[in-house]
C-alpha positions in Angstrom: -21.2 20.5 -39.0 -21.0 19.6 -42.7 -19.3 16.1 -43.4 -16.1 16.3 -45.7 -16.3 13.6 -48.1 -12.4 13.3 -49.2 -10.7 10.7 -47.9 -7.2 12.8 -47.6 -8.8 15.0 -45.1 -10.1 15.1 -41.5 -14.0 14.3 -41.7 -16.4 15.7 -39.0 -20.1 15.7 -37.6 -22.4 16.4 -34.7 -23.6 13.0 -33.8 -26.0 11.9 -30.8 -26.3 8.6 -29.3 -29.4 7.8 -31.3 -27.2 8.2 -34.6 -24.7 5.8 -33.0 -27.4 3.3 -32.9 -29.0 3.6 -36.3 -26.3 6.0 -38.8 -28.8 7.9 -40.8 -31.5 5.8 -40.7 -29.8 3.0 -42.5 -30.2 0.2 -39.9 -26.7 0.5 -39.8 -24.7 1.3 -36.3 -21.2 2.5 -35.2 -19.2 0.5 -33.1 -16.1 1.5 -31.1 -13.0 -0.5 -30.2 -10.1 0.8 -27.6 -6.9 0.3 -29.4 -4.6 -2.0 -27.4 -1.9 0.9 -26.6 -4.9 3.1 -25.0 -5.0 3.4 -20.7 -8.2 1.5 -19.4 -11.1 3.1 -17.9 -9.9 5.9 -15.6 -12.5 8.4 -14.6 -13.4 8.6 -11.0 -16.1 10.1 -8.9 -15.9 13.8 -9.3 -15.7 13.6 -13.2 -18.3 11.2 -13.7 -20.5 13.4 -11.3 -19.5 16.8 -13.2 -20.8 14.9 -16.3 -24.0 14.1 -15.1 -24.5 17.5 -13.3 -23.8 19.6 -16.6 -26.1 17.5 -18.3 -28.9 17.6 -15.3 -28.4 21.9 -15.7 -29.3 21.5 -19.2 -32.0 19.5 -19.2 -33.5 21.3 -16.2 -33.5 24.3 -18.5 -35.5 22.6 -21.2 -38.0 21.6 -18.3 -39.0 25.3 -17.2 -38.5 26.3 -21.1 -39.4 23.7 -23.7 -38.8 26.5 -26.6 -35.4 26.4 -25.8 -34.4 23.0 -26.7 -31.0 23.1 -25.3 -28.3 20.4 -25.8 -25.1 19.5 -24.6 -21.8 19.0 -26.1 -19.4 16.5 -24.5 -16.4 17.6 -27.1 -14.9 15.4 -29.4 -14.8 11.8 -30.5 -11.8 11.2 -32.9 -11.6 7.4 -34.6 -9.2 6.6 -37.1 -10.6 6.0 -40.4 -8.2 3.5 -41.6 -9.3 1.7 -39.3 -12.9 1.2 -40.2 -14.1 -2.4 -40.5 -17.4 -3.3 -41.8 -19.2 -6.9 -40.4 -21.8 -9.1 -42.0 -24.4 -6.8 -40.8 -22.8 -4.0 -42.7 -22.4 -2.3 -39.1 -19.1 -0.2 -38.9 -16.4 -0.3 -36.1 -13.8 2.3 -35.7 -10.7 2.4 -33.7 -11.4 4.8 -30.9 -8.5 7.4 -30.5 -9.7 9.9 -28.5 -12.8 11.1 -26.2 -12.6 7.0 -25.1 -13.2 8.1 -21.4 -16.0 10.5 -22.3 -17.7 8.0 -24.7 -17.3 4.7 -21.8 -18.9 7.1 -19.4 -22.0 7.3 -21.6 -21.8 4.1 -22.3 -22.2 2.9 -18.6 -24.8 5.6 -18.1 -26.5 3.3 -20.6 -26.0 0.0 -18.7 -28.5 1.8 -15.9 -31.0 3.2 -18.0 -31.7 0.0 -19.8 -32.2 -1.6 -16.1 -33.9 1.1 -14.6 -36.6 2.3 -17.4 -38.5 -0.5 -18.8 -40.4 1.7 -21.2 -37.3 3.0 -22.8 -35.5 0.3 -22.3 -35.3 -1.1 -26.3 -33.2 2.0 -27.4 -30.7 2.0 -24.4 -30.6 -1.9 -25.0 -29.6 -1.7 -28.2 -27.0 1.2 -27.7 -24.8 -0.9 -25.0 -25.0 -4.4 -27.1 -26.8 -5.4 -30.5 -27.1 -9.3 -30.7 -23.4 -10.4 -29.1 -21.3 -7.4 -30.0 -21.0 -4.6 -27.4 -20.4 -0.9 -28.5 -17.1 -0.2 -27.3 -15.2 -3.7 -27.5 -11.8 -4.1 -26.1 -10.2 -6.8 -27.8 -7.0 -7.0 -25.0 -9.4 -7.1 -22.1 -11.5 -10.1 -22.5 -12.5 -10.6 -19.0 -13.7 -7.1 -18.6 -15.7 -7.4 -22.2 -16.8 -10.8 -21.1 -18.4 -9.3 -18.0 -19.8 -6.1 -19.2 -21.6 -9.1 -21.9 -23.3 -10.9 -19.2 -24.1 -7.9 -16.9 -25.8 -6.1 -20.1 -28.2 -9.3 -20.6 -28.7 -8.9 -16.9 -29.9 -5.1 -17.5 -31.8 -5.8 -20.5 -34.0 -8.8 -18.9 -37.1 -8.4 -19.4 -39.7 -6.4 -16.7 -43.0 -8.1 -18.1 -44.6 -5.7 -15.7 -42.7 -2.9 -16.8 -41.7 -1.3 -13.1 -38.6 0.7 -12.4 -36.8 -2.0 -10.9 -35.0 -2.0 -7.4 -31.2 -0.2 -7.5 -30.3 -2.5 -4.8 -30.5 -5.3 -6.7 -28.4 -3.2 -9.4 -25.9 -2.7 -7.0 -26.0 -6.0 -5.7 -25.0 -7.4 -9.2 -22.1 -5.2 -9.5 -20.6 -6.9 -6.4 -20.2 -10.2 -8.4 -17.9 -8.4 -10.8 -14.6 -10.6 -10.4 -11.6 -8.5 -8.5 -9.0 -9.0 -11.2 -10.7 -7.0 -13.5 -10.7 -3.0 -13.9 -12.3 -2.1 -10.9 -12.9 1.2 -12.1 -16.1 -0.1 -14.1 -18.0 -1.5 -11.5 -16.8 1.8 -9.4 -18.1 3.9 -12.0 -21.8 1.9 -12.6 -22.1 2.4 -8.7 -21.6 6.3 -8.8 -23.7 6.3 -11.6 -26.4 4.3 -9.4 -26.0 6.8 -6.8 -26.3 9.6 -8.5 -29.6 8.9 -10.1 -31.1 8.6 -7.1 -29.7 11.8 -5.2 -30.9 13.6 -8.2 -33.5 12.3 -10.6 -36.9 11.9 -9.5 -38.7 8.5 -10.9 -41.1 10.8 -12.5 -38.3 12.1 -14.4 -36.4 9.2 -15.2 -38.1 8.6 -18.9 -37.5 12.3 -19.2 -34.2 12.5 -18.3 -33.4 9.6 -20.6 -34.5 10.8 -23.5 -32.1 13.8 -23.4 -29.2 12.1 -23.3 -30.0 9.8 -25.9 -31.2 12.8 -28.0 -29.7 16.4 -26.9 -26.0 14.9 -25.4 -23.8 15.4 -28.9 -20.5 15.3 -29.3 -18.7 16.7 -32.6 -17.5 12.7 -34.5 -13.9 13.4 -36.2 -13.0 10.7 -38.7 -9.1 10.8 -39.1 -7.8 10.5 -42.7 -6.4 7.3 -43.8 -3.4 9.1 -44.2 -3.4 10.0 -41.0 -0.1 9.4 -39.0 -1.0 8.4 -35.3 2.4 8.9 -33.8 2.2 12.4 -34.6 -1.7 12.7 -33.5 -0.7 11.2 -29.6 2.0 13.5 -29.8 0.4 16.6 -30.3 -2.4 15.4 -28.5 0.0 14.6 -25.2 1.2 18.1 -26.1 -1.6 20.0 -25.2 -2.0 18.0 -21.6 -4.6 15.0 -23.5 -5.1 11.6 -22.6 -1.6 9.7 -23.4 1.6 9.6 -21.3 5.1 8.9 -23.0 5.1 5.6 -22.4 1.5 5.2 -23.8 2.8 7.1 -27.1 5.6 5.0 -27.6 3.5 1.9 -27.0 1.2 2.9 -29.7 4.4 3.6 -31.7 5.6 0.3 -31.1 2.6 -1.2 -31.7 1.9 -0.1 -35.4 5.2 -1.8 -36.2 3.0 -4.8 -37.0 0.8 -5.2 -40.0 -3.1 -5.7 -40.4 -2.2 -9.9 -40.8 -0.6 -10.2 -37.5 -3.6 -8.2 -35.3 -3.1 -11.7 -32.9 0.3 -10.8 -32.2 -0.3 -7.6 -31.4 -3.1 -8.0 -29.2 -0.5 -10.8 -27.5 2.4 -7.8 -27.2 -0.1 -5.5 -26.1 -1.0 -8.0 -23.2 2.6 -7.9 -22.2 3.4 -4.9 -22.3 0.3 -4.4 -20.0 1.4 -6.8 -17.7 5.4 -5.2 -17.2 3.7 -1.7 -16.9 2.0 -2.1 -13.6 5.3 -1.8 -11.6 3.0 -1.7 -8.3 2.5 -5.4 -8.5 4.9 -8.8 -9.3 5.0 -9.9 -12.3 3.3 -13.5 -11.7 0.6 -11.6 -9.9 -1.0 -9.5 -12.9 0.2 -12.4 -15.4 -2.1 -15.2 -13.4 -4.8 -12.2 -12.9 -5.0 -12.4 -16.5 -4.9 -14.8 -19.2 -2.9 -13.9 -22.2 -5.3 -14.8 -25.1 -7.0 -13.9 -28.5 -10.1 -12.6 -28.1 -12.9 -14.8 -28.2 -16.7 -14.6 -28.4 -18.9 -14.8 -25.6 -19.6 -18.3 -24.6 -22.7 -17.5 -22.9 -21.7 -18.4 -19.6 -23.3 -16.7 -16.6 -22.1 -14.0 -14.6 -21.2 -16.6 -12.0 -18.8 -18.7 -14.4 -16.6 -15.8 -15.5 -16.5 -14.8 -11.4 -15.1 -18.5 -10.9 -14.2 -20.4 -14.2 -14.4 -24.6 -14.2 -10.8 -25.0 -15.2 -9.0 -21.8 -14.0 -7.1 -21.4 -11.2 -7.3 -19.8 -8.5 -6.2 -16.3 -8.5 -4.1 -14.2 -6.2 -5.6 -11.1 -4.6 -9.2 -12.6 -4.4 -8.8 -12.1 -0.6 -9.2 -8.7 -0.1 -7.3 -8.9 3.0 -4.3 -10.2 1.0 -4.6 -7.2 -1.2 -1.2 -5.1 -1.6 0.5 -2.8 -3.7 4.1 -2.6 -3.7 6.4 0.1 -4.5 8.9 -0.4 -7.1 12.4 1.9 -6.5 12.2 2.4 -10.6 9.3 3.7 -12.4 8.1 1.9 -15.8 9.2 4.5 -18.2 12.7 4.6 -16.5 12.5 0.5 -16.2 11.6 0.5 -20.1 15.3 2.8 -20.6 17.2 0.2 -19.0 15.6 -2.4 -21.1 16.2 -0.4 -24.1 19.6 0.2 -23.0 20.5 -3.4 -22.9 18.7 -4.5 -26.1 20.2 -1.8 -27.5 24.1 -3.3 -26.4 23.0 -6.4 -28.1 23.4 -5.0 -31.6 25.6 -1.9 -31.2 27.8 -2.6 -28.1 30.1 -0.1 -28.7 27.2 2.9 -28.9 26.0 2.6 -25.8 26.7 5.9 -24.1 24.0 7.3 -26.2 21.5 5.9 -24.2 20.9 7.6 -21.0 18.1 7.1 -18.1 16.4 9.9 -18.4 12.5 9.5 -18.8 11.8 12.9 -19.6 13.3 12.2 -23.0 12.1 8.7 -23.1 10.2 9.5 -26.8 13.3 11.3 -28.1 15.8 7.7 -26.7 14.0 5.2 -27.5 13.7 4.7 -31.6 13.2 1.2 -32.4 12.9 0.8 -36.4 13.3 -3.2 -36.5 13.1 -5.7 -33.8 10.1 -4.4 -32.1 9.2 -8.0 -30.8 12.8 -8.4 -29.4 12.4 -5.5 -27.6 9.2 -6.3 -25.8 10.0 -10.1 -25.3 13.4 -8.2 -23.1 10.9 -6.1 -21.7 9.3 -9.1 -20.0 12.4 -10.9 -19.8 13.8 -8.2 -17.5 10.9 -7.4 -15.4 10.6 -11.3 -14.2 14.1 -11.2 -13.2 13.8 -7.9 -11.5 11.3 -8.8 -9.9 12.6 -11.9 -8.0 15.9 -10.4 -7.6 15.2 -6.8 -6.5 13.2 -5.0 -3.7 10.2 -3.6 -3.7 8.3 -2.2 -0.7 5.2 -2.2 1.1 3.3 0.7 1.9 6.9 2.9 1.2 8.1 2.3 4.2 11.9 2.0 4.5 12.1 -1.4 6.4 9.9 -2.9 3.9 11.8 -3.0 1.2 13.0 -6.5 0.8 13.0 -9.3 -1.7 9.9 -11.4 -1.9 8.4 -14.9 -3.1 4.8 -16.0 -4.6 3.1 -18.0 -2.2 -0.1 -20.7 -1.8 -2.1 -19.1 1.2 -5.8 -20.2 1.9 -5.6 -21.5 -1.7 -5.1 -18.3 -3.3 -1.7 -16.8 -4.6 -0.2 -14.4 -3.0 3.2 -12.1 -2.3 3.7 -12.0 1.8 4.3 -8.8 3.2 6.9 -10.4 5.5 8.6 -12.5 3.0 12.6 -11.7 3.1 13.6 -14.5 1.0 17.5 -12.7 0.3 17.9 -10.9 3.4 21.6 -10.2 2.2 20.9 -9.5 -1.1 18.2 -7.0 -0.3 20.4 -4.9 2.4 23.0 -4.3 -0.2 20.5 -3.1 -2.5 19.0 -1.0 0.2 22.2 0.2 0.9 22.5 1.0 -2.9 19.0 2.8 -3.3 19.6 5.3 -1.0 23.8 5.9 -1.2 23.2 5.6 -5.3 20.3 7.7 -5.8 21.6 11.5 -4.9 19.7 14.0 -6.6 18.0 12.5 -9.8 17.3 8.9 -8.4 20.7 7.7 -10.3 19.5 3.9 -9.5 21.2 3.0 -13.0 24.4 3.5 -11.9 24.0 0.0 -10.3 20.8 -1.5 -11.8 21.5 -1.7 -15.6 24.9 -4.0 -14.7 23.2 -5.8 -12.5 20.2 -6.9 -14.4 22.6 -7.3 -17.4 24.5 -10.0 -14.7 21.4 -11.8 -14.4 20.6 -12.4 -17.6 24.4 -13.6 -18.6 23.8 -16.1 -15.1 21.1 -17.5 -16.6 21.9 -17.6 -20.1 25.5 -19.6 -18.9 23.7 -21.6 -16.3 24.1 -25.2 -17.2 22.1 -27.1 -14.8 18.2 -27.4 -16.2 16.8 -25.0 -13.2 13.3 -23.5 -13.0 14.5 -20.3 -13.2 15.8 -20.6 -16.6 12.5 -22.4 -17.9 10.5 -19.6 -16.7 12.6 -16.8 -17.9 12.5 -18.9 -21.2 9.2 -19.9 -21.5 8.1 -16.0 -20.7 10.6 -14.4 -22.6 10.5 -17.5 -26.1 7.5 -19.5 -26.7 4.8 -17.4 -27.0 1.1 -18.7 -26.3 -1.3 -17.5 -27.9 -4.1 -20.3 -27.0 -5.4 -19.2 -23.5 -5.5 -22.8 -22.4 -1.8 -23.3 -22.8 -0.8 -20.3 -21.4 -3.1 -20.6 -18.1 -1.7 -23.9 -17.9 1.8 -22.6 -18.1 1.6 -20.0 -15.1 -0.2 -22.1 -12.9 2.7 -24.9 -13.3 5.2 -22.6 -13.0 3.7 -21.0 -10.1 3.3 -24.0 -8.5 7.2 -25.2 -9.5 8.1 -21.2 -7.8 6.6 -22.1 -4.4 6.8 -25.9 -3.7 10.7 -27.0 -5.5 12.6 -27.1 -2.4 15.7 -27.6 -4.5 15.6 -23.7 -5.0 16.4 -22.9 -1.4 19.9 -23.9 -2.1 20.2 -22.4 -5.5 19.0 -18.6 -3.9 21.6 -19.2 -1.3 24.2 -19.7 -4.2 22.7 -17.2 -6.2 22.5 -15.1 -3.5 26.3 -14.7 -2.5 27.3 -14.0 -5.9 25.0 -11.1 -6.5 26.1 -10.1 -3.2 29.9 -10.0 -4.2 28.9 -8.8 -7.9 26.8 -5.4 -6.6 30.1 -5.3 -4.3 32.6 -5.1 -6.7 30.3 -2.6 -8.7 29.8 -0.2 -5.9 33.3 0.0 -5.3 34.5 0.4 -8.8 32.1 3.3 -8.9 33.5 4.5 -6.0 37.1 4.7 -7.4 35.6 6.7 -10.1 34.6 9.5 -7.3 37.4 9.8 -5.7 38.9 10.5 -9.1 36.4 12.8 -10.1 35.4 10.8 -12.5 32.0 10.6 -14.7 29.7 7.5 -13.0 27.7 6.8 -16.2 31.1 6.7 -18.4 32.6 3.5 -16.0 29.2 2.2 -16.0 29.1 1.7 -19.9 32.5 0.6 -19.8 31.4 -2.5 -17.1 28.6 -2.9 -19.1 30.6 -3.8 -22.5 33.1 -5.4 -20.6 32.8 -9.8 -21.4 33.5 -10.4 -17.7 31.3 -7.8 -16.6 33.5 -6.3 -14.1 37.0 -6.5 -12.9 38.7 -4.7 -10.3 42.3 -6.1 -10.7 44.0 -2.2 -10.7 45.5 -1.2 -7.6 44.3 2.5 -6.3 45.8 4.5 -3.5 43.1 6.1 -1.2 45.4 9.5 -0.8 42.0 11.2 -0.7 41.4 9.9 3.1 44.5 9.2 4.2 45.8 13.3 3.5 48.3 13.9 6.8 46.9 16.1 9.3 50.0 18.6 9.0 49.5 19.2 5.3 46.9 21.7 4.2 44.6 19.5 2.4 41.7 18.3 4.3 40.8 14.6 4.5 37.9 14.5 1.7 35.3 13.5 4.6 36.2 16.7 6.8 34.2 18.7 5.0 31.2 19.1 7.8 27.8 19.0 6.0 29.4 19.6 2.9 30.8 15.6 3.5 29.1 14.1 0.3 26.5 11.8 1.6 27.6 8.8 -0.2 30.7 7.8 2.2 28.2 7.9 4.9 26.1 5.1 3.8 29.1 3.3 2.7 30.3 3.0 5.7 27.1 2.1 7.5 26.7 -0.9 5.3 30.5 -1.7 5.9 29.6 -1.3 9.8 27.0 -3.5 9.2 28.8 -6.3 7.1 31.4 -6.4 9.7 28.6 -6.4 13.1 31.0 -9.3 14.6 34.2 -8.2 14.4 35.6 -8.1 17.9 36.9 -5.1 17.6 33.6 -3.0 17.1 31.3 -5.5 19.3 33.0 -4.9 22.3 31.3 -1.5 22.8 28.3 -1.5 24.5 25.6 1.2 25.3 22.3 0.5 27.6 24.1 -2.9 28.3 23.7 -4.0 24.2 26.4 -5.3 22.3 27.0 -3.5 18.6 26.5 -6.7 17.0 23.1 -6.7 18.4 22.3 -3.4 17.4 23.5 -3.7 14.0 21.8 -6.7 13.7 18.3 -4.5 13.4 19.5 -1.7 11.0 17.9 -0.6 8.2 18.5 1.7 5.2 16.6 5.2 5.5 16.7 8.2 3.1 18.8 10.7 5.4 19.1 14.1 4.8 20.9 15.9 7.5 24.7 15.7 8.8 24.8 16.1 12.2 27.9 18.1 14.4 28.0 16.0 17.7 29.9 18.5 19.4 27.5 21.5 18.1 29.5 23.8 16.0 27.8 27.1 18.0 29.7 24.9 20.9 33.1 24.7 18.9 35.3 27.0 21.4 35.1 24.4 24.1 37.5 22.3 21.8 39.7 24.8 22.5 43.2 24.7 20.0 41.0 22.0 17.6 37.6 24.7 17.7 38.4 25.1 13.4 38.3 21.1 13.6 34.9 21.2 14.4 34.2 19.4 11.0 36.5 16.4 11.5 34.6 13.4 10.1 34.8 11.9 13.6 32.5 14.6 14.8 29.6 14.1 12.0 26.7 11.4 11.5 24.2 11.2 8.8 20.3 11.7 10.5 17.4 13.0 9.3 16.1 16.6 8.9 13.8 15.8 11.7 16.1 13.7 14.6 18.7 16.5 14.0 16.5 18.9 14.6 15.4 17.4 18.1 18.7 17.4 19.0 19.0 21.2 17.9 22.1 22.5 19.9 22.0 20.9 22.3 25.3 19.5 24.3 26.4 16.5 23.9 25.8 15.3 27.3 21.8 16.2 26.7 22.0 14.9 22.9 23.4 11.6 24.3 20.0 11.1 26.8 18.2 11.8 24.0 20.0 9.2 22.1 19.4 6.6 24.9 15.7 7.1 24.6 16.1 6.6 20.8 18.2 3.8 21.0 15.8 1.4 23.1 13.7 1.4 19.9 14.3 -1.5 17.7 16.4 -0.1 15.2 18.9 3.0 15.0 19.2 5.4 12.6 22.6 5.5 12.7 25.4 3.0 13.5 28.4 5.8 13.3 26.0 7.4 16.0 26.1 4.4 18.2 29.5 4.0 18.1 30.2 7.5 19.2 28.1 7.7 22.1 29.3 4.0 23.2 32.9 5.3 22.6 31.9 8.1 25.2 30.9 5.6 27.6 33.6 2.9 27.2 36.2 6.5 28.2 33.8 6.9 30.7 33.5 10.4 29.5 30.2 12.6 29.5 31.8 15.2 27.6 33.2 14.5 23.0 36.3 15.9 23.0 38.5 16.5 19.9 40.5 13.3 20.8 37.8 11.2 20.9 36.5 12.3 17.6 40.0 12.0 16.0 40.0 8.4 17.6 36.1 7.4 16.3 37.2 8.9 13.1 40.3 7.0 12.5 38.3 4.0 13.6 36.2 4.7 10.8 38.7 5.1 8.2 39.9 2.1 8.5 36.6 0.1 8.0 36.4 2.1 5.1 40.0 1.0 3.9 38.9 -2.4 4.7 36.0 -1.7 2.3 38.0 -1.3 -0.7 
């Protein structure tokens, strides 16, 4: 393909690997660097295989036909030729845009061949690193680019008796690679490893070699300088390529800052980084990694970067302490509430125009100016969610809870059993699962309450640790790595050993309680008004105080009388919106010890003790306990058969066990259930133990009216 020499245009040829090293035979070479907004290394097994099998078919055609000199094209590699920077060896270095995954496969395949095949070892050696520069740098991961530097001077060691050397020692190398960097390159260099010798005979090694360096070509696209990049990732996520939203509107964000601050970038780049991976705590990836400029290789060994003199030690070393979490917000939604309060710090009064919705997170989010405010609230909020709300482990529904960083077997870790708000994290439980309806609504509660956070700490007067770490990580930037490691390790070590801030969560604690409350209820009102959620949402949100709930509002809704012919709101059978049901299970639960509730019993267990062990589920199913196929046996009150005193919220799969079955043969099965450590539903409990307290096998209407107006008034009580 014939170069285009304008610089106003696109400019494209069809390169090999051997023209990477030496550009038309002017001792000059190409280098590549992954632009900070780009996703690591992702390929896994089956692509990198694929790979290597289309090029194996290829070569084995040559083999049987040498006339045919095939090749094989591996599609584009697009750089952006703005970008192009020219060192003191007059080598060139372009800003890899697309085909990065493609091109770091290659790259890697390189790593082997320069260990495996002594003879053609100079040219792969000189394709993977020329003097201390390697070909695809990646100036935001300096741990990984550190690394792949000391394992390429491992590869290219001399064999002064020039044998194939040993994959097992290959492989044995790759298992030094520190655990807190991309473990998809050291995954990758082992396929590789692996595939070689399922597939390539030694005799063919040299063979095999050659052709990729020679016949493996991919068609090079130099971008215009004109070139807007925005527009390129956006067409390019279009047609199902490479970059997610977020990723696209990190780039955007990104090329807010000129050529003269490239260290501040690379610094917002680390951030954003850090607040993406919503699967871990913050102080987990942020003492992973050091936030840094990037520096040249030192020339330490292998061993040193695995364990570094003055570092310290780093969680998740113990693979045994290994965990992901589950956050209940994905990062683009988590980036809209950010947005949304930056955005009510300079136009309070236009807030309703920003709406959770990630599908339109490119179209929301527009950030002109302040591009450094933005990210510095991105971090902001994503410490304090993460110390103030759940996560789970695993996604299982008891593990949600709210947990600490701490010092086990002198490494840093996040306990799976750590609870350190048990209170706090039940009524955000409760809220997760009564709040989240259709379209996982979670900022009908989470925008105010992270927006309550930051006004606690902001107004807090007292010199707490809190406030130094969300200012420290939010303000005063590091850019030297020494000040920064420093930083997180004495903040760390402030998190986990200041027994001061036992008493502070506990204070903390109850007023985020009583906050999320007031919120709930508030939004509550707005239901049984008919009401828009978002709309009183906005309005607490611009509110000084936050929230108040000083009007006075009649509950006509549940308290309709029987004789009229409007139904109470909750009689609606498995039409009853969900959301009342889960209200009053957390009101059940809030209220365990009143004497009035624990002085049922079933199997011999007090309610208290029952409730003591509940735990928020995502239920789907509204269960008749007198089986509506059974409603004639309630005689005159058979159309009553929905009464709210006759219905609990299980799931899809308990309900159908139970099937239609009568009540005296759903309460058995209920027994059985019941001697587990937890119920699925309190309202259940209560109306079987209300059966045995009457001493009555069968539910008759009265007793459901009875349970029912029970009910109501906890629910009263509630408001």
């Amino acid at each position: 393909m014939a170069n285009n020499s304008t610089n106003n245009q696109n400019q494209a040829s069809v390169i090999n690997i051997e023209n990477i090293v030496n550009v038309n035979d002017k001792k000059q070479s190409i280098f590549f660097e992954i632009p900070p907004y780009q996703r690591l290394y992702e390929w896994n097994k089956e692509q990198i295989q694929i790979l290597l099998n289309d090029i194996k078919t290829k070569f084995d055609e040559n083999k049987k036909d040498e006339n045919k000199n095939k090749e094989y094209f591996i599609g584009n590699v697009v750089v952006s030729k703005k970008s192009v920077k020219k060192d003191q060896n007059n080598d060139v270095k372009h800003l890899l845009i697309d085909g990065q995954q493609r091109l770091t496969t290659l790259f890697l395949i390189g790593f082997f061949l320069s260990y495996k095949n002594p003879s053609d070892q100079p040219k792969w050696k000189e394709f993977i690193m020329q003097s201390d520069k390697l070909r695809i740098s990646m100036p935001i991961r300096e741990k990984e680019e550190e690394v792949l530097k000391e394992f390429a001077k491992f590869c290219n060691k001399d064999n002064k008796d020039n044998e194939r050397r040993k994959n097992d020692i290959f492989l044995q190398k790759l298992k030094e690679f520190p655990q807190d960097i991309c473990q998809n390159i050291p995954q990758a260099l082992e396929i590789i490893v692996n595939w070689f010798e399922e597939n390539i005979e030694n005799n063919d090694i040299e063979g095999f070699s050659n052709f990729i360096y020679e016949k493996v070509k991919f068609v090079f696209v130099e971008l215009a300088e004109n070139t807007d990049l925005n527009r390129f990732f956006i067409r390019m996520n279009n047609r199902g390529k490479q970059l997610e939203k977020h990723e696209i509107l990190k780039a955007r964000l990104l090329s807010k800052f000129n050529d003269e601050d490239e260290s501040k970038r690379t610094l917002y780049a680390h951030i954003w980084d850090i607040c993406s991976q919503m699967d871990n705590y913050i102080f987990q990836k942020a003492s992973d990694r050091v936030i840094s400029k990037s520096n040249e290789s030192s020339g330490d060994s292998i061993n040193n970067i695995i364990k570094p003199k003055n570092s310290f030690d780093k969680p998740n070393q113990n693979k045994e302490n290994q965990g992901k979490f589950k956050s209940i917000v994905d990062f683009p939604t988590f980036l809209l509430h950010v947005y949304k309060l930056t955005y009510l710090e300079e136009h309070k009064n236009e807030i309703s125009k920003i709406t959770i919705d990630k599908n339109k997170l490119l179209e929301i989010i527009k950030i002109e100016e302040n591009t450094k405010k933005f990210i510095e609230n991105l971090l902001k909020y994503r410490i304090l969610f993460d110390y103030f709300v759940i996560k789970s482990q695993d996604d299982m529904e008891n593990s949600y809870k709210i947990r600490r960083l701490s010092k086990e077997d002198k490494a840093y870790t996040i306990s799976e059993k750590s609870n350190v708000m048990p209170n706090l994290a039940m009524v955000q439980n409760y809220l997760r699962v009564a709040r989240s309806g259709m379209s996982n609504n979670h900022h009908h509660w989470l925008t105010p309450f992270l927006k309550k956070l930051d006004n606690y700490f902001s107004n807090f007067k007292s010199n707490n640790i809190i406030s130094e770490i969300v200012k420290f990580f939010s303000s005063d930037f590091n850019i030297t790595s020494e000040k920064f490691e420093n930083n997180v390790e004495y903040y760390i070590k402030l998190l986990i050993n200041n027994d001061n801030l036992k008493e502070f969560y506990k204070n903390t604690q109850s007023d985020l309680i009583h906050f999320l409350e007031i919120l709930d209820t508030a939004l509550a009102k707005e239901q049984l008004q008919d009401k828009v959620l978002i709309d009183k949402v906005n309005e607490i949100l611009n509110s000084k105080n936050n929230l108040t709930t000083t009007d006075d509002f009649v509950l006509n809704k549940f308290y309709i009388n029987e004789k009229e012919t409007q139904k109470c709101i909750l009689d609606q059978g498995t039409a009853t919106p969900h959301y009342w049901f889960y209200r009053l299970e957390y009101y059940l639960w809030k209220n365990r010890k009143d004497v009035s509730l624990d002085n049922y019993k079933l199997n011999d267990k007090n309610f208290s003790d029952i409730a003591s062990n509940f735990y928020f589920r995502s239920l789907n199913s509204i269960e008749h306990v007198q089986a509506q196929s059974k409603a004639q046996e309630w005689g005159d009150n058979a159309d009553k058969i929905d009464n709210f005193g006759n219905l609990a919220l299980i799931s899809s799969s308990f309900n159908s066990s139970l099937n239609n079955q009568d009540t005296q043969d759903k309460y058995l099965d209920l027994q059985k259930y019941i001697n587990k450590d937890s119920v699925i539903s309190l309202k259940l409990w209560l109306i079987y133990a209300l059966s045995e307290k009457k001493q009555s096998k069968k539910w008759t209407f009265g007793n459901a009216q009875t349970h029912k107006e029970q009910m109501l008034e906890i629910l009263k009580k509630s408001f």
